[in-house]
N, C-alpha and C positions, 0 to 999 in steps of 0.2 A: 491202460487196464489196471496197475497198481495201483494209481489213482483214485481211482473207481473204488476199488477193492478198499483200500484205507477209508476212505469216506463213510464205506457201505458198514464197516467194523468198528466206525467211532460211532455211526447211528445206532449200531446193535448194540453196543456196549452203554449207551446214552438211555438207552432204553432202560435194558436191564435194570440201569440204575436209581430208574425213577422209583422213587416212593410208590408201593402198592394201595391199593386204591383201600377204603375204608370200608368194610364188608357192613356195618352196621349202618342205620337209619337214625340211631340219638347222636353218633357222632357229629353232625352237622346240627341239628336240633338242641342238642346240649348247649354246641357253641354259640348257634341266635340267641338263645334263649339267654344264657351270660353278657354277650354284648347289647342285650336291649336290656339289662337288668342294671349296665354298670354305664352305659348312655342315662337310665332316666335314675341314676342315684340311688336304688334301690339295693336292699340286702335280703329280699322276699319278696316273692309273689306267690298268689293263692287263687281259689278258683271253685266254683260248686262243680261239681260230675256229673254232665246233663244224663249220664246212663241212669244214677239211684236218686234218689232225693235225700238222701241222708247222708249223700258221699260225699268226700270233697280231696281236693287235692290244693297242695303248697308243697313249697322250694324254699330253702334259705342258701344263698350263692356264696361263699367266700372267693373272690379273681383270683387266679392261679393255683388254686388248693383245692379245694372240693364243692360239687354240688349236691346237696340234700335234699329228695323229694320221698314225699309221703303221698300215699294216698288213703283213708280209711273213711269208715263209716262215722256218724258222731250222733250221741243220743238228741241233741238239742241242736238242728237245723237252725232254727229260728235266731241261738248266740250266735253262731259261726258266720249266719247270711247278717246278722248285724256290723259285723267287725268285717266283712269285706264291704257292706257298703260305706264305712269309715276308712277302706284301704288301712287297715293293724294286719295285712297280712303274715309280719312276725306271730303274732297273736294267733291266729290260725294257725300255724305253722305248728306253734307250739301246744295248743290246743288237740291238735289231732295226736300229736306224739303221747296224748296222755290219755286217750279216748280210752273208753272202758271197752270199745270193740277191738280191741289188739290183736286180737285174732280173724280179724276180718283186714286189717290193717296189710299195705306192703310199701315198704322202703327202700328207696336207693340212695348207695351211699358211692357216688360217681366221683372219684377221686379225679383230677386233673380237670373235672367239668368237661369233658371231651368225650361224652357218649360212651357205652359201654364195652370193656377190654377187649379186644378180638383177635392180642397181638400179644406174645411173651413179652416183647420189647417193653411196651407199655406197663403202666401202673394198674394193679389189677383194679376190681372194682365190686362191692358186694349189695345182693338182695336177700332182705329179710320180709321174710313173711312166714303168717303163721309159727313163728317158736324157731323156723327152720332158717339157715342162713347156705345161701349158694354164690360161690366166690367165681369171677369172673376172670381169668389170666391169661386164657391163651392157649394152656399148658392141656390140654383133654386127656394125656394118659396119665398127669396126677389127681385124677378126680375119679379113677375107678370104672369107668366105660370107655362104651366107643368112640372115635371121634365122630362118627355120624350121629351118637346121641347127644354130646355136646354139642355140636353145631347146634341142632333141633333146639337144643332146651334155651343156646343162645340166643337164636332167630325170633322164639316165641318171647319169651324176656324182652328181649329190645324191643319187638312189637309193644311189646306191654308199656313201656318205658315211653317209646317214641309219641303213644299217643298222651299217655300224661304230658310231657312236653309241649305237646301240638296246645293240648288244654291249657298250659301257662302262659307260653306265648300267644296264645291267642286274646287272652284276657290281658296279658302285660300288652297288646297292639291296641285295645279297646281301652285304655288307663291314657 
């Protein structure tokens, strides 16, 4: 029976100790997305927004430091779809960072490349859009609400994040 009972206490404690699981969706999307960017030699990918015709969205990865995606509108479709059928996805990248639509514009600046923060432990991680900037850490009662509005504003955020993602890699798997 002590036997038992030791076993049963090393499994619960074996447990306990596992790493909690990753609440967010760019988590694992951030990581494809860096491992298929640093397989095919890349420091950028870019991508048209099938949602607007005038939208687009790019990444520039630096491995182990940060990922940088933008998504915005841009006045001249026609340069932008020029230079991704060239693959100058830097070019786009950079491109959209200077769009005159900046206020249609949204940023993430996903520190670590590993999806967005969900965890004090972690490196936070920031979205800017429209003028506004909302930082990502973990921490919901230094932001001024509740932790059910945090959550929320996280959940919708990463949504937003994960499908830009989806859109990178799915065009870095079509390259």
């Amino acid at each position: 029976m002590l036997k038992t009972c030791g076993i049963l206490l090393l499994v619960c404690a074996a447990l306990g100790a596992a790493p909690a699981e990753r609440s967010v969706r760019s988590a694992i999307l951030a990581k494809q997305l860096g491992a298929a960017l640093l397989e095919q030699r890349l420091e950028a990918i870019a991508t048209r927004d099938p949602e607007a015709a005038d939208r687009f969205v790019a990444a520039l990865f630096f491995p182990d430091s940060q990922l940088l995606v933008i998504s915005a509108s841009y006045s001249s479709p026609s340069v932008l779809e020029q230079k991704l059928a060239q693959k100058n996805y830097r070019d786009v990248y950079l491109d959209l960072g200077t769009s005159q639509f900046a206020n249609t514009s949204v940023f993430f600046q996903d520190m670590k490349a590993d999806g967005l923060c969900d965890d004090r432990n972690q490196t936070a991680d920031i979205l800017y859009e429209g003028g506004a900037s909302t930082i990502f850490d973990g921490d919901w009662k230094r932001h001024g609400g509740s932790q059910q509005d945090y959550e929320q504003r996280l959940a919708a955020v990463d949504e937003r994040y994960s499908r830009l993602l989806e859109l990178l890699l799915t065009e870095l798997r079509g390259t």
